[in-house]
N, C-alpha and C positions, 0 to 999 in steps of 0.2 A: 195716822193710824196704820199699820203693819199688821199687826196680831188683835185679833180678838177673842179672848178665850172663855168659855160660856162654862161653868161646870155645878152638879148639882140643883138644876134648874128642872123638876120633874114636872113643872104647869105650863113647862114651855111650849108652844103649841105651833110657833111660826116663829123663822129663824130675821124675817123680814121686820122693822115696826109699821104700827098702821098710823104710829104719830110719830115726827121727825121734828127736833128743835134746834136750828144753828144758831146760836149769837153769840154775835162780836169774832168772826173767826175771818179778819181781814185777808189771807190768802188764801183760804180756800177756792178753788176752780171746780173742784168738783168730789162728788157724795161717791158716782157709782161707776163705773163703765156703762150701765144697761139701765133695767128701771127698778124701783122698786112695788115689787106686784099687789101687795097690802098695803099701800100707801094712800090715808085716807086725810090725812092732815099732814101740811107742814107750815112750820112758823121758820122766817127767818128775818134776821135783825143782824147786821152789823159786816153781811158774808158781800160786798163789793163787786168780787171777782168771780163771785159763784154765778155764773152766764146762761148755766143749762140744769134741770131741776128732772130727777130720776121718776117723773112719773110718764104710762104707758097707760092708756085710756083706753075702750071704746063702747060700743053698746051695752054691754053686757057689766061695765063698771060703773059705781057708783062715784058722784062728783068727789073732785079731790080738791079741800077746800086749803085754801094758798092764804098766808098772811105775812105782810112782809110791806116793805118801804116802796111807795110811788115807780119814785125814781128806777130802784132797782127791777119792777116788774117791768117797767118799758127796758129796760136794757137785756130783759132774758133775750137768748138766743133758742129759736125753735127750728127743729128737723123738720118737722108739719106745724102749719100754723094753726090745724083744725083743732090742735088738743087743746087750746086755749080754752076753745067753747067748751072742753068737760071741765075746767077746774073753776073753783067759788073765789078770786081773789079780793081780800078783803085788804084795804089799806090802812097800816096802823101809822105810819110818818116815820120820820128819823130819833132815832133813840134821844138823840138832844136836839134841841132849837139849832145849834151853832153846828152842826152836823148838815145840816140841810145845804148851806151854802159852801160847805166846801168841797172842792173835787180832783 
């Protein structure tokens, strides 16, 4: 993605979403440079190579609830390990059975 162009959207309130869905998107590495500040849900399914995940926590933010494959949560990579404890990660498995053993 290069361009993204928005027009006509008068209820638009926030340029950020507060729910993020990748799946099946095998080379993605990554969402953002930074974080994304409205970021209150993300699902991801299928993204291998996606290491590092655009959320930015702390007291004053509410839990950012994370759903996405086993496997790939132990393989994120964290700048701070603290943010772990704001986010809900819920395990949903490998899109297929036959997905699971291969690497």
């Amino acid at each position: 993605l290069k361009h993204l162009l928005l027009d006509c959207c008068p209820s638009l309130m926030y340029l950020f979403p507060s729910s993020l869905q990748l799946w099946e998107l095998p080379e993605l590495t990554s969402v953002c440079d930074g974080v994304l500040p409205s970021l209150k849900n993300l699902k991801v399914k299928g993204c291998p190579k996606l290491r590092k995940i655009p959320v930015g926590v702390n007291e004053n933010s509410p839990f950012v609830t994370t759903t996405g494959e086993q496997m790939w949560w132990d393989s994120l990579l964290w700048d701070d390990e603290t943010i772990k404890h704001w986010l809900l990660f819920r395990n949903r498995g490998p899109l297929l059975p036959h997905l699971a053993t291969e690497g």
